[in-house]
C-alpha positions as CSV (number, residue, x, y, z in Angstrom):
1,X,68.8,21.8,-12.9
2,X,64.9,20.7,-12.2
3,X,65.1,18.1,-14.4
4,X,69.0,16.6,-12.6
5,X,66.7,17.1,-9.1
6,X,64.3,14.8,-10.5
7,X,66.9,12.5,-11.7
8,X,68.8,12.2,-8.7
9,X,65.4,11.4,-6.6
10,X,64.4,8.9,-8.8
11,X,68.1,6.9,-8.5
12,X,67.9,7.1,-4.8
13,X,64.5,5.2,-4.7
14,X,65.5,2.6,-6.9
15,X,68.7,2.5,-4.6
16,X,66.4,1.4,-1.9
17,X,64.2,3.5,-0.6
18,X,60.2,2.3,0.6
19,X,57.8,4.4,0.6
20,X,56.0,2.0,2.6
21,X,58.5,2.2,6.0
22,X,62.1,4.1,6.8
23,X,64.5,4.1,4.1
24,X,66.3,0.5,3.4
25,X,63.3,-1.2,5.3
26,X,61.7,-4.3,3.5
27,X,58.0,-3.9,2.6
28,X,55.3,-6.8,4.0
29,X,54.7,-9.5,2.4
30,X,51.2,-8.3,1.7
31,X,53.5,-5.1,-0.2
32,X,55.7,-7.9,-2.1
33,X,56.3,-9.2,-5.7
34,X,54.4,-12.7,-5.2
35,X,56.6,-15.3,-6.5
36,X,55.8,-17.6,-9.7
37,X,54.5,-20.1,-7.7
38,X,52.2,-17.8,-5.6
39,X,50.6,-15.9,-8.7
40,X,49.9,-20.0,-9.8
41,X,48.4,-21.2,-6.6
42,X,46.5,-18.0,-6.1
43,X,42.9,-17.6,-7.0
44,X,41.7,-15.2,-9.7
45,X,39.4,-12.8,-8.2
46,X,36.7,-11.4,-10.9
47,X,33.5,-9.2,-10.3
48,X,30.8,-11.0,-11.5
49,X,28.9,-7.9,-13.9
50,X,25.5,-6.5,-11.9
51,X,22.5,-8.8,-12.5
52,X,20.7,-7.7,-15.7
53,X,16.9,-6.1,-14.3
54,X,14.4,-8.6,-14.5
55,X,11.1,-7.7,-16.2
56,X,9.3,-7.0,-13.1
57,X,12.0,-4.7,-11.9
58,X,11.5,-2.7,-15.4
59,X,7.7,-2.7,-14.7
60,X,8.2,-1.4,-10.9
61,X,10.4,1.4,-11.7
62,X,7.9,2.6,-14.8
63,X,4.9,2.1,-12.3
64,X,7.6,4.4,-9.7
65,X,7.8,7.0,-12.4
66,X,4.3,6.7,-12.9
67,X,3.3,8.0,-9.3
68,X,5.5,10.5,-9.5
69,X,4.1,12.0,-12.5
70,X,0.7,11.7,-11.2
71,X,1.7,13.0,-8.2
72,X,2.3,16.2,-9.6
73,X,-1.3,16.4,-12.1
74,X,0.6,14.8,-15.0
75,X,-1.9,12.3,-15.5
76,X,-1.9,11.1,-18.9
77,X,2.4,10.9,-18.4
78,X,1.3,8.4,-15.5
79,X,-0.9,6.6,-17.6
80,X,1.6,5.7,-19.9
81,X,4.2,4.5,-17.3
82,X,1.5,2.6,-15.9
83,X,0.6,0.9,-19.1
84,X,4.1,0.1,-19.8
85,X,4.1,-1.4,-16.6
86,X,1.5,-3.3,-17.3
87,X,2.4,-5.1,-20.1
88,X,5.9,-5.9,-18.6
89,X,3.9,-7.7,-15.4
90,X,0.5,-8.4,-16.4
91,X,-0.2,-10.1,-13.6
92,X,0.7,-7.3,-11.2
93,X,-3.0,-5.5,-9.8
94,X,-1.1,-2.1,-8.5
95,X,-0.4,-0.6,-12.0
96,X,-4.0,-1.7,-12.9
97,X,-5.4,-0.4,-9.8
98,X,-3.2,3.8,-10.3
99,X,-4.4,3.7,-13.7
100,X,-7.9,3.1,-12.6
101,X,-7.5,5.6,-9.7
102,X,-5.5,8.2,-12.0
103,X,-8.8,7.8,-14.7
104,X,-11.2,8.8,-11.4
105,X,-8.7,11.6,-10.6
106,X,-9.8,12.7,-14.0
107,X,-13.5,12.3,-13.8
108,X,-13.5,9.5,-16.2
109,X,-16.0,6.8,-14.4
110,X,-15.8,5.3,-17.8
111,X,-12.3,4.1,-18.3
112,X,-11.8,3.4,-14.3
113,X,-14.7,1.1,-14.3
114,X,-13.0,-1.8,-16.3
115,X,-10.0,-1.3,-14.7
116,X,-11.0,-1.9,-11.2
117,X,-12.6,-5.2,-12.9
118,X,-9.9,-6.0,-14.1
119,X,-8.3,-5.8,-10.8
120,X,-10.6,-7.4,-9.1
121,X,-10.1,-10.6,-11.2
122,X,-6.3,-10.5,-10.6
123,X,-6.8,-10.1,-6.9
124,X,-10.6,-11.7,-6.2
125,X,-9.7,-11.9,-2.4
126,X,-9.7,-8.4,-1.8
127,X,-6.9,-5.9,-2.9
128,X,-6.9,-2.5,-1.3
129,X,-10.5,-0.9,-1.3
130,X,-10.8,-2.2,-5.4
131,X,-14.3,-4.1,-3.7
132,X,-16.0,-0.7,-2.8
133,X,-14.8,1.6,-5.7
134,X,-15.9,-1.3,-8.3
135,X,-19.3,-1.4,-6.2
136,X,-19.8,2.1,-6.1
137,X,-18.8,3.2,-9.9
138,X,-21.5,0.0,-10.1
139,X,-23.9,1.8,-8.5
140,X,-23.5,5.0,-10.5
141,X,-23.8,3.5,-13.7
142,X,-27.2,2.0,-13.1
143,X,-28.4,5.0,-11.6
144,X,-28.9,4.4,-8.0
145,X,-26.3,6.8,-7.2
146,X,-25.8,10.0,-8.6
147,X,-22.5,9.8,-11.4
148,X,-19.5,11.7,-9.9
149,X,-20.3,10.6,-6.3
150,X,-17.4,8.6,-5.5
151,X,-15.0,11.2,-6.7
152,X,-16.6,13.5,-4.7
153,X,-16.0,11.3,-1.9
154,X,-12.3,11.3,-2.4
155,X,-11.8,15.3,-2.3
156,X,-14.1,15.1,1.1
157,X,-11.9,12.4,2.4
158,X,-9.0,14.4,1.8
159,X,-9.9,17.7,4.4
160,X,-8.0,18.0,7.5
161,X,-10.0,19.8,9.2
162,X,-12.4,17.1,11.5
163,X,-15.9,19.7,11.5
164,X,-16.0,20.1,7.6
165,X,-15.2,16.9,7.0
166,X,-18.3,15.4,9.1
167,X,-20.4,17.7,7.6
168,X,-19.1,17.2,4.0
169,X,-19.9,13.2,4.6
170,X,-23.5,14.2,6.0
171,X,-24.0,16.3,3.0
172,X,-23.3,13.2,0.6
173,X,-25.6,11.1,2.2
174,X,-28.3,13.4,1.7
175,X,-27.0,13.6,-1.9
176,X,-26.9,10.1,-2.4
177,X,-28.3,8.3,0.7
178,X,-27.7,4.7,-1.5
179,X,-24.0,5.4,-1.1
180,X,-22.6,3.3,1.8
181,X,-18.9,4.9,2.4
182,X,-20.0,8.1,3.4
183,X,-22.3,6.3,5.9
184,X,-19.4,4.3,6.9
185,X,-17.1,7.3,7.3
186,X,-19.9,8.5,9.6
187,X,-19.6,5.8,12.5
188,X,-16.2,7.4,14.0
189,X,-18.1,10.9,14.4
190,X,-20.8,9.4,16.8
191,X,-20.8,10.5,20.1
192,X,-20.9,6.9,21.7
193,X,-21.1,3.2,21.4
194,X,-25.1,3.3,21.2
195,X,-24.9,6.0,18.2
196,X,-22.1,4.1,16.4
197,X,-24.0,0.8,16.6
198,X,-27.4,2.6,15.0
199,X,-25.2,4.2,12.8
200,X,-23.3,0.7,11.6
201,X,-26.7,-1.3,11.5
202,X,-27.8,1.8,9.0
203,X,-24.1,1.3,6.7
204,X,-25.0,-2.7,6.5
205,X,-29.0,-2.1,5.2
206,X,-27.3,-0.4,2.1
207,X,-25.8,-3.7,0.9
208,X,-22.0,-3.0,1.2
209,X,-19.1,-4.9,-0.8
210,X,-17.7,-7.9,0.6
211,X,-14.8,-6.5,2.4
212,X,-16.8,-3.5,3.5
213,X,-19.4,-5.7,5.1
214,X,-17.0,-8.0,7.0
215,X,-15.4,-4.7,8.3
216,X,-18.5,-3.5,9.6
217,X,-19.4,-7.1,11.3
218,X,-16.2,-7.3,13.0
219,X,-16.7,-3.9,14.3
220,X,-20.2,-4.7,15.1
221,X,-18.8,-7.0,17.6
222,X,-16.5,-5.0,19.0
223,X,-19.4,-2.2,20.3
224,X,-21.3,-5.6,21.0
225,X,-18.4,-6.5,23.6
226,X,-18.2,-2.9,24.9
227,X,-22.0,-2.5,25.4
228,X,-21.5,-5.8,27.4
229,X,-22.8,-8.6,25.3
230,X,-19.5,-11.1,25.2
231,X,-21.7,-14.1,24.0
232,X,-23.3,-12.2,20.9
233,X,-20.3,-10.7,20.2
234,X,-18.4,-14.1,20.1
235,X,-21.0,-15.8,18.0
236,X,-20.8,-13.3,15.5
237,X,-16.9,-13.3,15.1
238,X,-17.3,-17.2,15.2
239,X,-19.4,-17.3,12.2
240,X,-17.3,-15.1,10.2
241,X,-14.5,-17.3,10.9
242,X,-16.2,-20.3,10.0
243,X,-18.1,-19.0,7.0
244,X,-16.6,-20.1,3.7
245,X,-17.7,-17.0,1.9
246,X,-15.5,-14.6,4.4
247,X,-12.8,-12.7,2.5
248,X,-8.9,-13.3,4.2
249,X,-9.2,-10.3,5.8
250,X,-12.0,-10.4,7.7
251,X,-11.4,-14.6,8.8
252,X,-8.1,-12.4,10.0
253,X,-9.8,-9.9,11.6
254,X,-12.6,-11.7,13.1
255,X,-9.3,-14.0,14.8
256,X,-7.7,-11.0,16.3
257,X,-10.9,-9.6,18.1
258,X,-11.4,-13.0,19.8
259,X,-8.0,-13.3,20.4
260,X,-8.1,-9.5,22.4
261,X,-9.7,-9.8,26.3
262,X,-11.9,-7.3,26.7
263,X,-10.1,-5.0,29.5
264,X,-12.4,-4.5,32.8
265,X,-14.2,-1.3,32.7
266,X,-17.9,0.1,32.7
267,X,-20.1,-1.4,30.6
268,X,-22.2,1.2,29.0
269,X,-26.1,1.3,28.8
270,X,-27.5,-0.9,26.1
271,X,-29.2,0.6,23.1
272,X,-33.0,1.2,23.6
């Protein structure tokens, strides 16, 4: 009997029945047969296959995995993403620069130093704070700064609470009073524009890296500007600009402080 039902509802929609409108109703045309001629005139629609990964999409999704294995204290699983990375975009600094800063993660001054070289010469302009890690592991190495400083340096810079943290960067520059970061980390604690100033004028006698010094000019001006001294403060971000030796980023920097108006205000007392 099931079997006759089916049957007999199969016959009645091959009598004529849509299932697109009410029973003897004549589909759309977008529902119909096309006709000989329309299947010849009508284009032939094919999805073109996904684009195979070029080798610098392999490299960035080894270098992805790499973070997120060092993300997590797998180091030497990061390492080897990063290396594969490496070779699949040599010329690409970031895998470079994570498996120089995943060798200082480890304490290994050693193998990190080469590889923030070797950054450097992919990226001589600047790239990220490469400049001052390759001038402080420098600095280690010969002796003028105790080895293990700069690692040190990156735990401190990690504490979230703003007390410890000033006195952790105090307590490195009695450590290692050669070692400029910890100096320069120092100028945001000072009390005013005076301080800060003595305290910048201190970070730039220890002979800072390239992009560390330009930072510390252009801010230079800044507390010039504040403390009321517009022309010296406009010579000073002149001559970056027009000095051939300024990095990118400071010749950028230096235009965007000229470019600012200083806003009316008090003009605080002038260091003594």
């Amino acid at each position: 009997m099931r079997r006759l039902l089916v049957l007999s509802m199969t016959l009645t929609c091959l009598g004529g029945c849509s299932c697109k409108g009410t029973p003897g109703q004549r589909s759309s045309s977008n529902d119909a047969t096309p006709t000989p001629q329309q299947a010849r005139e009508s284009p032939l629609v094919v999805e073109a296959p996904p684009p195979e990964p070029t080798a610098f999409d392999k490299a960035t999704q080894l270098h992805t995995q790499g973070r997120r294995s060092g993300e997590v204290g797998n180091f030497q699983e990061a390492l080897k993403h990063f290396q594969a990375a490496r070779e699949l975009a040599p010329e690409w600094p970031l895998p470079v620069y994570d498996s120089g800063y995943t060798y200082l993660l480890m304490g290994d001054t050693a193998q990190a130093l080469p590889l923030y070289e070797q950054v450097d010469k992919l990226a001589p302009q600047g790239f990220s704070d490469t400049k001052r890690v390759l001038t402080c592991l420098r600095l280690e190495k010969a002796g003028r700064v105790p080895e293990g400083t700069f690692r040190k340096f990156i735990d401190v810079m990690q504490l979230r609470d703003v007390e410890e943290l000033e006195r952790q960067l105090e307590a490195l520059t009695k450590a290692a009073p050669r070692f400029y970061p910890a100096w320069h980390e120092l100028i945001g604690f000072a009390k005013d524009q005076n301080e800060r100033l003595r305290r910048l004028e201190k970070t730039l006698t220890l002979a800072p890296d390239a992009m560390t010094q330009g930072e510390l000019l252009v801010h230079k001006a800044i507390l010039l500007r504040q403390l009321g001294k517009e022309e010296e403060a406009h010579k000073l971000l002149q001559s970056l600009v027009d000095d051939p030796q300024s990095l990118p980023s400071t010749v950028n920097d230096a235009r965007e402080a000229l470019s600012i108006k200083l806003a009316p205000g008090p003009v605080a007392a002038p260091v003594p």
